[in-house]
KOLVEXMI-816379 format. One record per residue (C-alpha): residue in three letters; x, y, z. Coordinates in steps of 0.02 Angstrom, whole numbers, plus 50000, padded with zeros to 5 digits. Layout:
rest: ALA xx: X yy: Y zz: Z;
...
//
This chain:
rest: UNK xx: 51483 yy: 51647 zz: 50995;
rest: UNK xx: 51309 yy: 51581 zz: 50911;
rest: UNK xx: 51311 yy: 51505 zz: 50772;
rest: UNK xx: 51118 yy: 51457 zz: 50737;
rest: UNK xx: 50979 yy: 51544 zz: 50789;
rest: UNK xx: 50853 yy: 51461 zz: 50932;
rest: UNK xx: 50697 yy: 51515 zz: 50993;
rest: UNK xx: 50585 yy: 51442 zz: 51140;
rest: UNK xx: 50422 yy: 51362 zz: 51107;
rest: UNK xx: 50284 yy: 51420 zz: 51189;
rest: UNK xx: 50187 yy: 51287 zz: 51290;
rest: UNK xx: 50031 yy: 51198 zz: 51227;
rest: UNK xx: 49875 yy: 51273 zz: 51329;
rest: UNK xx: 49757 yy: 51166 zz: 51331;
rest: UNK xx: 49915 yy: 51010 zz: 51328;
rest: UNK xx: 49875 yy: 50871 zz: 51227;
rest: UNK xx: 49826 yy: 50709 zz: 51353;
rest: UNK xx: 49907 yy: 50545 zz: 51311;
rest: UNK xx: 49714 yy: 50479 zz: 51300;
rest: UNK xx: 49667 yy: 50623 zz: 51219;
rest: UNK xx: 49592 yy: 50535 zz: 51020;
rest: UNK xx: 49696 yy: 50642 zz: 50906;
rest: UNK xx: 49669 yy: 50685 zz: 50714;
rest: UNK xx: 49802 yy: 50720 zz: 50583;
rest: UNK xx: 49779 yy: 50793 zz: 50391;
rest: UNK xx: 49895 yy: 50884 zz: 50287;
rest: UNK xx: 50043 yy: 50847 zz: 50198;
rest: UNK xx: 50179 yy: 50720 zz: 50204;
rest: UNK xx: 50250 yy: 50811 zz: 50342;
rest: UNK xx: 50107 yy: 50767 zz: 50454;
rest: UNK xx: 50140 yy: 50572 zz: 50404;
rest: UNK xx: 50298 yy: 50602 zz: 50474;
rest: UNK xx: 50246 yy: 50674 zz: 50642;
rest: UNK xx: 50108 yy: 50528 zz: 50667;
rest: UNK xx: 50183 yy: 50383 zz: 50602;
rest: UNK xx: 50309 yy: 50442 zz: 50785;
rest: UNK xx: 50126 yy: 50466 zz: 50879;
rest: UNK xx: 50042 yy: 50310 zz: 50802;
rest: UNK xx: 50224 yy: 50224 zz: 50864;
rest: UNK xx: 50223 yy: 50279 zz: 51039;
rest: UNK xx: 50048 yy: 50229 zz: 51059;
rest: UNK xx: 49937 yy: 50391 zz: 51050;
rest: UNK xx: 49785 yy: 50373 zz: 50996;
rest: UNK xx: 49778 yy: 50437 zz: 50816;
rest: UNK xx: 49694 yy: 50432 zz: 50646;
rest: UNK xx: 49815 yy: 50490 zz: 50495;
rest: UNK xx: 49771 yy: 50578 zz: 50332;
rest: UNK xx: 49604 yy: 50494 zz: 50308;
rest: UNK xx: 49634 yy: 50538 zz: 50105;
rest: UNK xx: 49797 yy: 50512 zz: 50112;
rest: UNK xx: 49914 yy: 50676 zz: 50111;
rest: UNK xx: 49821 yy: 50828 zz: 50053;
rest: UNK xx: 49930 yy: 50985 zz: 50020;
rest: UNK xx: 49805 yy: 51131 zz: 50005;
rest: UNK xx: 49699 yy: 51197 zz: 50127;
rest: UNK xx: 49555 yy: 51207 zz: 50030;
rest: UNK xx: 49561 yy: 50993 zz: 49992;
rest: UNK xx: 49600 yy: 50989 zz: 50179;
rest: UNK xx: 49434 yy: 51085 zz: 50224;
rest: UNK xx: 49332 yy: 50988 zz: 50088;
rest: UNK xx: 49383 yy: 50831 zz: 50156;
rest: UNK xx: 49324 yy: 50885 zz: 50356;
rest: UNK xx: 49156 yy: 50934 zz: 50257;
rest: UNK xx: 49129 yy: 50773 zz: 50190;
rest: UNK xx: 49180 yy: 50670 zz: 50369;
rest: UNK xx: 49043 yy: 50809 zz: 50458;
rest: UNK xx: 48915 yy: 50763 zz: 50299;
rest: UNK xx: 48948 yy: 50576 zz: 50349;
rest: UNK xx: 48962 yy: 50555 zz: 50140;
rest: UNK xx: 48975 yy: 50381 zz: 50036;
rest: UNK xx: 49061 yy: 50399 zz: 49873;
rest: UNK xx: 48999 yy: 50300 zz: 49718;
rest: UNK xx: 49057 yy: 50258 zz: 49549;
rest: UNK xx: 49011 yy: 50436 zz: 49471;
rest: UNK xx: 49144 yy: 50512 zz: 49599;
rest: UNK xx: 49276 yy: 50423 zz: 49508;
rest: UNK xx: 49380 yy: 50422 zz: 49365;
rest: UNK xx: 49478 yy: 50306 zz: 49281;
rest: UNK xx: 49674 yy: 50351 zz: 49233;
rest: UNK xx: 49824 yy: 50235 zz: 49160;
rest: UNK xx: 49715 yy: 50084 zz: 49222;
rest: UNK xx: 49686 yy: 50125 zz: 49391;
rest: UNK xx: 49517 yy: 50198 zz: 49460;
rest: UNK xx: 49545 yy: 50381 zz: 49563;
rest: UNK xx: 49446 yy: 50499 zz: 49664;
rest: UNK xx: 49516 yy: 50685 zz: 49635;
rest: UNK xx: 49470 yy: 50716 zz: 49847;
rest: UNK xx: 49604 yy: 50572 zz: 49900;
rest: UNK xx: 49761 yy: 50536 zz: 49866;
rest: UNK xx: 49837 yy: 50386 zz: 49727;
rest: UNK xx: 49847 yy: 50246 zz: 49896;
rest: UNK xx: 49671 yy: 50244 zz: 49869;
rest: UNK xx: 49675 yy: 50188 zz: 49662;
rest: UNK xx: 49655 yy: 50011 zz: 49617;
rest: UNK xx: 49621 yy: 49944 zz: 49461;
rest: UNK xx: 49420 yy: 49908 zz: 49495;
rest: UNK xx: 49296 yy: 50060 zz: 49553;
rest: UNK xx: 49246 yy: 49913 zz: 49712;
rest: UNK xx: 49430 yy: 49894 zz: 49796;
rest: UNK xx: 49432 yy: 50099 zz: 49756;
rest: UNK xx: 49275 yy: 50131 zz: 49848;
rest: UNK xx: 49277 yy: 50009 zz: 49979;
rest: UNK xx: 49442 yy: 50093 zz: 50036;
rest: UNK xx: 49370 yy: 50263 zz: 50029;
rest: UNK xx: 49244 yy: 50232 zz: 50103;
rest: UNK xx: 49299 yy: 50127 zz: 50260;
rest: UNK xx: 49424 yy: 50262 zz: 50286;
rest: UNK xx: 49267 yy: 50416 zz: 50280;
rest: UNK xx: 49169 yy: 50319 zz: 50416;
rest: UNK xx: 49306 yy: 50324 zz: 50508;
rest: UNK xx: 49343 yy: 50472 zz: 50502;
rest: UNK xx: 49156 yy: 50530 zz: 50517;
rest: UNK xx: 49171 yy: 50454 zz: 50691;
rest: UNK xx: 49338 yy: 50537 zz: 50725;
rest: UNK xx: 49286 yy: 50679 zz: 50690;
rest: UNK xx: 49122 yy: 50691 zz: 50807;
rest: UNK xx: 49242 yy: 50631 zz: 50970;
rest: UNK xx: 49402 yy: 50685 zz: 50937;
rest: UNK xx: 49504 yy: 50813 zz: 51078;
rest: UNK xx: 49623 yy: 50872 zz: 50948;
rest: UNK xx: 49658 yy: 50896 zz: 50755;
rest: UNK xx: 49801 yy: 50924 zz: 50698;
rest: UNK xx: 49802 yy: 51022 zz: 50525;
rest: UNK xx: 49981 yy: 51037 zz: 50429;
rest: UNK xx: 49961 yy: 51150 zz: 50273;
rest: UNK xx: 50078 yy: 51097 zz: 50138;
rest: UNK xx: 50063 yy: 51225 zz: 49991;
rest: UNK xx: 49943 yy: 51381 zz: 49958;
rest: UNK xx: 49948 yy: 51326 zz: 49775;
rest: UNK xx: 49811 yy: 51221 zz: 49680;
rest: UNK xx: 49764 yy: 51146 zz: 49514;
rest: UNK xx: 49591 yy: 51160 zz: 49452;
rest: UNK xx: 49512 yy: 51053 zz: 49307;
rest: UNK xx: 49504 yy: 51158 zz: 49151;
rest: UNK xx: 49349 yy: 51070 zz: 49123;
rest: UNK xx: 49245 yy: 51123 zz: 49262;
rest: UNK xx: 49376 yy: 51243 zz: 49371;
rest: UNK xx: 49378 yy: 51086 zz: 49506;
rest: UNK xx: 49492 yy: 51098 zz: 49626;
rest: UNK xx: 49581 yy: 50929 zz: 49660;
rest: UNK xx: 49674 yy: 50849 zz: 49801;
rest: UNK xx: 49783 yy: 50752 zz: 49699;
rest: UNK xx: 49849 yy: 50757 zz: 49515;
rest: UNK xx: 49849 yy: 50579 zz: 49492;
rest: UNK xx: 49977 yy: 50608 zz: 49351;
rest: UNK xx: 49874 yy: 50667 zz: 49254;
rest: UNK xx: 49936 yy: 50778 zz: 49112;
rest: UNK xx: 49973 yy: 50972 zz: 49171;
rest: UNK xx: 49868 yy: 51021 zz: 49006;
rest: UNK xx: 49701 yy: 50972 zz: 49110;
rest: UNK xx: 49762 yy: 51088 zz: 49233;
rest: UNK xx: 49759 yy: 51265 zz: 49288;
rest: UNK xx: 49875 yy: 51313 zz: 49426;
rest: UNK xx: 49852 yy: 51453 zz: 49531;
rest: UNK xx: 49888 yy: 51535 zz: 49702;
rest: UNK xx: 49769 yy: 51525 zz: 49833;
rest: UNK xx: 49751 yy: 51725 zz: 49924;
rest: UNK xx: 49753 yy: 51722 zz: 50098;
rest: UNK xx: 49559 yy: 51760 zz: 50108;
rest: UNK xx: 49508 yy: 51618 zz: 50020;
rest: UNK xx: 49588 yy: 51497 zz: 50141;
rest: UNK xx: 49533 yy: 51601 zz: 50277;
rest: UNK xx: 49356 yy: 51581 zz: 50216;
rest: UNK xx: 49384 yy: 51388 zz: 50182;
rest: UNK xx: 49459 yy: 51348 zz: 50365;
rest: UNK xx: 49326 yy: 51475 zz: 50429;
rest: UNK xx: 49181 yy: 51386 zz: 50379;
rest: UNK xx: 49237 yy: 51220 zz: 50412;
rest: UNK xx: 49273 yy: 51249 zz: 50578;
rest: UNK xx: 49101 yy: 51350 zz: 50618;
rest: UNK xx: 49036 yy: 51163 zz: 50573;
rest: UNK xx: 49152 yy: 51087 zz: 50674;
rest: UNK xx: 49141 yy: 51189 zz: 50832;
rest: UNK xx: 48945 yy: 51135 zz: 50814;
rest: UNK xx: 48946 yy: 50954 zz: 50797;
rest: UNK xx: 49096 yy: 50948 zz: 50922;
rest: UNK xx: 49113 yy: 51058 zz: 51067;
rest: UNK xx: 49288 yy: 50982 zz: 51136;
rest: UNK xx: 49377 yy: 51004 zz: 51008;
rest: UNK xx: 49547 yy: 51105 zz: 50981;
rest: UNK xx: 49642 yy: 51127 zz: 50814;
rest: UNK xx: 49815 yy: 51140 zz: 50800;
rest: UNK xx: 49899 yy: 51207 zz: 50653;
rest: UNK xx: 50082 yy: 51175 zz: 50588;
rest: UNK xx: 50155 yy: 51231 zz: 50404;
rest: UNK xx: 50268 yy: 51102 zz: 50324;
rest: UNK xx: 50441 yy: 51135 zz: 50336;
rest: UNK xx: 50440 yy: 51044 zz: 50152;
rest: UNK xx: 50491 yy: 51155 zz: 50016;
rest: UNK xx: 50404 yy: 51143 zz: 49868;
rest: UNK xx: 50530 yy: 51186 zz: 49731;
rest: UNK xx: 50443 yy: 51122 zz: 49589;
rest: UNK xx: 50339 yy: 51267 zz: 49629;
rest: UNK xx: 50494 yy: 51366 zz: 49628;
rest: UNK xx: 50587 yy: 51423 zz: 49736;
rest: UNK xx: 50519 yy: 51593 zz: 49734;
rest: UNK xx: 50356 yy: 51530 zz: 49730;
rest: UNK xx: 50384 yy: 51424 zz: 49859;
rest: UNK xx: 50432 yy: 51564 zz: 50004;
rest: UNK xx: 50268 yy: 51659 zz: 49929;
rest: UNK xx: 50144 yy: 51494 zz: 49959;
rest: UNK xx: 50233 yy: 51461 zz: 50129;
rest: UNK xx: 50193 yy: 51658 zz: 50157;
rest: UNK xx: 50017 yy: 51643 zz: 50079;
rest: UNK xx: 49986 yy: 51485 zz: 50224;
rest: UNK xx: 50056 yy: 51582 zz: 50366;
rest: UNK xx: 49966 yy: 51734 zz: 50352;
rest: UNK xx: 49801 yy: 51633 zz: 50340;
rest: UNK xx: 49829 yy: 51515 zz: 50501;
rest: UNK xx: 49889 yy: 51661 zz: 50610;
rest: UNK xx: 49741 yy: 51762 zz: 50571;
rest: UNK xx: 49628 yy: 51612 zz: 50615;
rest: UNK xx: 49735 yy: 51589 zz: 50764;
rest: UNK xx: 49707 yy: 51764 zz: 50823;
rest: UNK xx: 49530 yy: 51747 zz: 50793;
rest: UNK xx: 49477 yy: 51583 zz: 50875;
rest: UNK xx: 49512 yy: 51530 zz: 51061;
rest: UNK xx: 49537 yy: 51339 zz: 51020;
rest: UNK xx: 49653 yy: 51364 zz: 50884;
rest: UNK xx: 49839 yy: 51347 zz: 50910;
rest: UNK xx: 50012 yy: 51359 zz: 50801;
rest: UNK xx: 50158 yy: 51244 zz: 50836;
rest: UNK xx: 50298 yy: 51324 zz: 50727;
rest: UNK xx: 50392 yy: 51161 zz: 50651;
rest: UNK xx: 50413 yy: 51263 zz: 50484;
rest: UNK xx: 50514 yy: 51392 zz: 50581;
rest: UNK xx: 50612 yy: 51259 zz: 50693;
rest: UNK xx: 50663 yy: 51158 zz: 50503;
rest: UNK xx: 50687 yy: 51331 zz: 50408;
rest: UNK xx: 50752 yy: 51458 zz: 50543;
rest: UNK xx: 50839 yy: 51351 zz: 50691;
rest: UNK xx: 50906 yy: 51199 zz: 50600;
rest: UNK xx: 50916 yy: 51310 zz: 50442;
rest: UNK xx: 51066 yy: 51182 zz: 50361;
rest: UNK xx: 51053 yy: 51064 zz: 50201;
rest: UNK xx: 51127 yy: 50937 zz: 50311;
rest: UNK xx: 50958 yy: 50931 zz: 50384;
rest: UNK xx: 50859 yy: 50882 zz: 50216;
rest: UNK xx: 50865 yy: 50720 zz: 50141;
rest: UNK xx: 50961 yy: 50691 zz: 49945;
rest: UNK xx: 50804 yy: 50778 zz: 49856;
rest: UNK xx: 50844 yy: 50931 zz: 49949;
rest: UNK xx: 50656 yy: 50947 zz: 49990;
rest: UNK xx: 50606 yy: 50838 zz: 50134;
rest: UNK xx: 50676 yy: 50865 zz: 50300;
rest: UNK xx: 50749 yy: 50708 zz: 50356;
rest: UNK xx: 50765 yy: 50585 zz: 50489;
rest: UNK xx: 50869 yy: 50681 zz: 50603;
rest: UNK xx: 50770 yy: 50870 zz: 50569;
rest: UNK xx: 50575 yy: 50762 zz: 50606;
rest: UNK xx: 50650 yy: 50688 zz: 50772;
rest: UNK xx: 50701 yy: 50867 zz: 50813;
rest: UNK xx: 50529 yy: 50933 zz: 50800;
rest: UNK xx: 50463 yy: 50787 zz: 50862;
rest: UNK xx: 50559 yy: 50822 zz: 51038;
rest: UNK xx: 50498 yy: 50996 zz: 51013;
rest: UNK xx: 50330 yy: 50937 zz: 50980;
rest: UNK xx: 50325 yy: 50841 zz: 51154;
rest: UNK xx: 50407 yy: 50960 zz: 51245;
rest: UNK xx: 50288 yy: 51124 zz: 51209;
rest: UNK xx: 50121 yy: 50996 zz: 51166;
rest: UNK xx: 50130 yy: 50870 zz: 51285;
rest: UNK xx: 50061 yy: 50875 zz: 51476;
rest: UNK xx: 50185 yy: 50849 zz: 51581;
rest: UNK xx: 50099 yy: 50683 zz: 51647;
rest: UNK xx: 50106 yy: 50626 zz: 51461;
rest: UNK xx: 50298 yy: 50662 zz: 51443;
rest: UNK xx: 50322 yy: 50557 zz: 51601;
rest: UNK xx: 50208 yy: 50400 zz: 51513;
rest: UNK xx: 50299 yy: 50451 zz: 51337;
rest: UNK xx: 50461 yy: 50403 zz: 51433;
rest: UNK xx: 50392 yy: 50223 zz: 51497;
rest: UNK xx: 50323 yy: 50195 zz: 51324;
rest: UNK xx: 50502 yy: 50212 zz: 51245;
rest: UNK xx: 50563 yy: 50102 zz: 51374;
rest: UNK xx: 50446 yy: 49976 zz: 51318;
rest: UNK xx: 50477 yy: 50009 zz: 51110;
rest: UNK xx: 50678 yy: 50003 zz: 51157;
rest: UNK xx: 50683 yy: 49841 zz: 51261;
rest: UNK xx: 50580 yy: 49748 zz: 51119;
rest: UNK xx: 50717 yy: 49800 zz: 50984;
rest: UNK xx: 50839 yy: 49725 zz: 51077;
rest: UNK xx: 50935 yy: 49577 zz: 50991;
rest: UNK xx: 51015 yy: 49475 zz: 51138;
rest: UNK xx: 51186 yy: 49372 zz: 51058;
rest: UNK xx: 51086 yy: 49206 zz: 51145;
rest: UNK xx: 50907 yy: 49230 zz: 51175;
rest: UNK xx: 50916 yy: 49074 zz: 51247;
rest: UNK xx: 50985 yy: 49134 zz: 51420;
rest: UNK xx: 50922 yy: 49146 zz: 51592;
rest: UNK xx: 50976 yy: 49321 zz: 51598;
rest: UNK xx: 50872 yy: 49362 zz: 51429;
rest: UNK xx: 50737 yy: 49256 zz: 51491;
rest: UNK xx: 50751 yy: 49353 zz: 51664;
rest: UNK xx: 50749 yy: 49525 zz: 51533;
rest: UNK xx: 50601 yy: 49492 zz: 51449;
rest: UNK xx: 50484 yy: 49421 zz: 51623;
rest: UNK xx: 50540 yy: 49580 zz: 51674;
rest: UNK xx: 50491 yy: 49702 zz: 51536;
rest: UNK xx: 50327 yy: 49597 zz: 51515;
rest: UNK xx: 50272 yy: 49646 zz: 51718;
rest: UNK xx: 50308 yy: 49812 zz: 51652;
rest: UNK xx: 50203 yy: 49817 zz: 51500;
rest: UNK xx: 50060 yy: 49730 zz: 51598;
rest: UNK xx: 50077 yy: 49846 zz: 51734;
rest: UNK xx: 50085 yy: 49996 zz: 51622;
rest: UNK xx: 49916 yy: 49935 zz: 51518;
rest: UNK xx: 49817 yy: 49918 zz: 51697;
rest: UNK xx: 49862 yy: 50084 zz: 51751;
rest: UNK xx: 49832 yy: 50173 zz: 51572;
rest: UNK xx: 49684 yy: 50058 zz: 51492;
rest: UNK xx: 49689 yy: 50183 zz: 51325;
rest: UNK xx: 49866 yy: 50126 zz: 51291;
rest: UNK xx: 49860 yy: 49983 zz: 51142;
rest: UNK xx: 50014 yy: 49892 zz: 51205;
rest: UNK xx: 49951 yy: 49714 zz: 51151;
rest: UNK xx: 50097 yy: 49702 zz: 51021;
rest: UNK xx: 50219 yy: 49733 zz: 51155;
rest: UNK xx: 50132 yy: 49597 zz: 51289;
rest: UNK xx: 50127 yy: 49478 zz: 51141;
rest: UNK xx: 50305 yy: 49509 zz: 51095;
rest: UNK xx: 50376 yy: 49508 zz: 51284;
rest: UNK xx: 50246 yy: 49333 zz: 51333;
rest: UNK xx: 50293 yy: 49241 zz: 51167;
rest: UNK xx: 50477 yy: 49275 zz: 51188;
//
């Protein structure tokens, strides 16, 4: 007898290379996924202003990295003390429009550059829903808790995130000719939306991305909304809010992730790399032993023999750790 409901996951084709430079944008949900590919040493750029939740703040933000644009002091605004930008999230306010826009701004060359050489982005769409300025009918990335009264909210139709995403990528596929986008749909349930409202948003989003999938040859869908909602499908898999998937729901999708996304040579280098990130969590009762000492010589002809053979791995934490033990 079943008692869940499992489906297979269709291989990645093109599957992401381990050197492969990788770019992430969306919701929280995507901080979850690369924080774990940041941590295992893919090469990746996260949220570049910080976690956007609607599509059409997601596609603004790839049209300012392919403008190459600079913000200034008129695209800010200052709120409780602290000066925002309505494109980025609040890790980006600080109490003087300098600190604001010298973080901003690092963080669009950056991803300017990204952008131009990257293999892969990786686009998770949080919520079809969006407040708009009453002042202007602005769409922003982030409230900045500001009052609701400044605010419409609305739901974004399928067509108009189609036609955002659409555009975008026309741009994209221009400037960048290697490029394949991935789309996911946070498994993250938006009930201050409602809960009603929520299942229409997360409705809204997956119409949009698998017409865009059926229209483009390098765009994909990796179904981690349907692997939180459908196969795990169990509070026991959220954290206390209810909302957030937690620890134990990401790491399932995460093994998903690898399995269906991942060339097999990369699952076979994703396997030494978690050697390495185990052995340097160990805590030895005496680190003062031959036998650790003999441990740690040993995992440090490892990490030196894994950098020579893959020079894109960043593992100079790990030979730091294993010499200066």
């Amino acid at each position: 007898m079943n008692f869940r409901l499992t489906f297979p996951v269709a291989p990645l084709e093109p599957a992401i290379q381990y050197s492969d430079k990788l770019l992430l944008s969306g919701s929280c949900f995507a901080e979850e996924i690369g924080a774990l590919l940041q941590q295992h040493k893919f090469n990746t750029l996260m949220n570049p202003n910080g976690i956007l939740f609607n599509p059409l703040s997601i596609a603004q933000s790839m049209q300012s990295y392919l403008d190459g644009k600079q913000y200034g002091k008129e695209d800010l605004f200052l709120h409780e003390d602290l000066w925002h930008s309505w494109d980025h999230h609040s890790r980006f306010s600080t109490p003087t429009p300098e600190e604001t826009l010298r973080a901003i701004n690092q963080s669009q060359t950056a991803a300017s550059q990204r952008l131009k050489e990257a293999d892969w982005l990786i686009i998770t769409l949080g919520s079809a829903f969006v407040y708009q300025l009453k002042e202007n009918n602005r769409i922003v990335a982030n409230c900045h808790r500001v009052p609701d009264a400044a605010f419409y909210k609305r739901l974004l139709t399928a067509d108009e995130i189609i036609a955002a995403l659409d555009n975008m990528m026309h741009r994209l596929f221009f400037s960048n000719r290697k490029v394949n986008i991935l789309f996911t749909v946070s498994p993250v349930r938006y009930v201050r939306d409602g809960v009603v409202e929520n299942n229409l948003g997360k409705a809204v989003l997956l119409q949009a991305v698998h017409h865009l999938v059926n229209k483009f040859d390098r765009l994909f869908y990796f179904p981690a909304y349907e692997l939180v909602i459908d196969d795990l499908r169990d509070y026991r898999f959220y954290k206390e809010d209810l909302v957030h998937p937690n620890d134990l729901a990401i790491r399932y999708v995460w093994d998903h992730f690898t399995a269906a996304c991942l060339h097999p040579e990369g699952q076979a280098l994703l396997a030494q790399v978690k050697d390495l990130l185990r052995a340097r969590q160990h805590r030895p009762f005496n680190p003062q032993t031959p036998q650790h000492r003999q441990f740690l010589a040993a995992y440090l002809k490892k990490a030196q023999a894994l950098a020579a053979a893959h020079p894109f791995l960043d593992l100079r934490e790990e030979l730091g750790y294993f010499d200066e033990q």
